[in-house]
N, C-alpha and C positions, 0 to 999 in steps of 0.2 A: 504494500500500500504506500505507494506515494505521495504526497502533499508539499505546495509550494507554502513556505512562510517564512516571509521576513527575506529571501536569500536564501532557504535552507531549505532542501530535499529531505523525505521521509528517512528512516533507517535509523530511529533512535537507540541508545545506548552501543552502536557500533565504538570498539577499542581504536579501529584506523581511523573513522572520521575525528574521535575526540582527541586523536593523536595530531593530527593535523590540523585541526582549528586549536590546537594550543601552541602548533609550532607557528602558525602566523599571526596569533597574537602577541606571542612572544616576539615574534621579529618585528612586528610593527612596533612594537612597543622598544625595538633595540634589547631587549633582556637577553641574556643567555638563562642554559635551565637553571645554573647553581645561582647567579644573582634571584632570580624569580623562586629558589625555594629558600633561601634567605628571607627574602620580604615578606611571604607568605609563611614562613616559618614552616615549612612544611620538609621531610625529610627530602636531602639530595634525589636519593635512589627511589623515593616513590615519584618525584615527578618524571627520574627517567624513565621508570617504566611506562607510566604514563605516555611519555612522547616517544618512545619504544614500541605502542599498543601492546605492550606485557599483559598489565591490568587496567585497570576501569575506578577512577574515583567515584567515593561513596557522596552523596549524593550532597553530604555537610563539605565538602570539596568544592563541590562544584558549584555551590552555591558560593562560596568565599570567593573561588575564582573568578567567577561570573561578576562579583560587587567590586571588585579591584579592578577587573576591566571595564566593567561600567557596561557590562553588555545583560542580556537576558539571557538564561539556563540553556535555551534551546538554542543558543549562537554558537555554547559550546558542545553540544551533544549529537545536532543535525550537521548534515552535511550542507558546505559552505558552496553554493552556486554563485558565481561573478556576473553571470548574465540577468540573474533576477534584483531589483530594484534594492537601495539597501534599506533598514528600517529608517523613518521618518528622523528619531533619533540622531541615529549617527549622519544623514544628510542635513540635519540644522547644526551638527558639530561643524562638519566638513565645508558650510556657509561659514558660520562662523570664523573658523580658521581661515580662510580664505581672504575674508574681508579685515581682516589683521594685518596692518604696516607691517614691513621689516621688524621695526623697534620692540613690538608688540608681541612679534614672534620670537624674537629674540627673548625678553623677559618672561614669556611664558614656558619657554624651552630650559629659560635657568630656576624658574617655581619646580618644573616636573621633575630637577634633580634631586626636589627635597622627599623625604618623605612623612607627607602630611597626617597629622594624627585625626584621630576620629570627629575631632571639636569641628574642624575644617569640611572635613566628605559630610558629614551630618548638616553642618550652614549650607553646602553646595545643594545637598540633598531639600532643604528647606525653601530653596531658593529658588527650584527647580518648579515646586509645586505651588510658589506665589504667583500673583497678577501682575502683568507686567508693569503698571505701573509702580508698583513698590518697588520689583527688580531694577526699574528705571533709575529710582530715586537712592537705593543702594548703591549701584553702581556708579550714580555720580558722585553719590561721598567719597567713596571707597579710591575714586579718581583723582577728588577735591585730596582726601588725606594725604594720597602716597606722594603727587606732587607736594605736596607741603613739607612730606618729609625729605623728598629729594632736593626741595629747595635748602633746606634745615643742611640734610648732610655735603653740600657744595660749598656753602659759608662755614662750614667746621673745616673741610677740606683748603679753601680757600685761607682760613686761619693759620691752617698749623703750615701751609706752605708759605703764608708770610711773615712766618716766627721762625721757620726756618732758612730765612735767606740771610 
């Protein structure tokens, strides 16, 4: 039984598909396995079996999985078709990202080196599920602050290089 969703062909719980949609998440993402079961805390050897198709993560896996890549269960479970549409989701990312200066991309690419704790995916997560006008008016503070701090840290910078000449 076949079924189209989201991108994904029937043949749930296959070990080769969820082998494969963790090795292209992981590349999109730049991970290697041992960085990504670091993060996930999960042992080395069970994610390579995983990407191996050894065995089959239990299902408290795959749901962790799934929240860290910001994707839904069946992204990782179904098989990954490129010619079917992607979910609406990942196409407002993909806008998103798009419509980002250089500068933008750049600062955003130095945030993903951190690893943000739950207070952080939980605000995103809250944020997500607000009206855009709130989203709006957050995001203008949140713009309003950081330049304020950037201005803040240029005139300390600016200081200590004119104490030091």
């Amino acid at each position: 039984m076949e079924k189209n969703i989201k991108g994904r062909i029937g043949n749930l719980g296959n070990k080769e598909t969820m082998s494969q949609n963790l090795k292209r998440l992981l590349s999109s993402r730049g991970l290697n396995p041992h960085q990504f079961s670091e993060i996930m805390n999960f042992k080395y050897t069970t994610v390579m079996n995983w990407i191996n198709a050894n065995t089959y993560p239990r299902i408290d896996k795959i749901e962790m999985m799934a929240q860290y890549f910001g994707i839904n269960k069946s992204d990782l479970v179904e098989e990954f078709d490129p010619k079917i549409k992607p979910s609406s989701s990942q196409e407002r990312l993909d806008n998103l990202f798009e419509s980002l200066n250089i500068s933008q991309r750049e600062q955003l690419f130095k945030l993903a080196k951190y690893d943000l704790d739950d207070d952080i995916f939980n605000t995103i997560k809250l944020m997500s599920n607000a009206d855009s006008k709130f989203r709006d008016k957050v995001a203008s503070f949140a713009k309003f602050s950081y330049f304020e701090y950037e201005k803040e840290l240029e005139q300390k910078n600016k200081g200590k290089q004119n104490s030091a000449s």
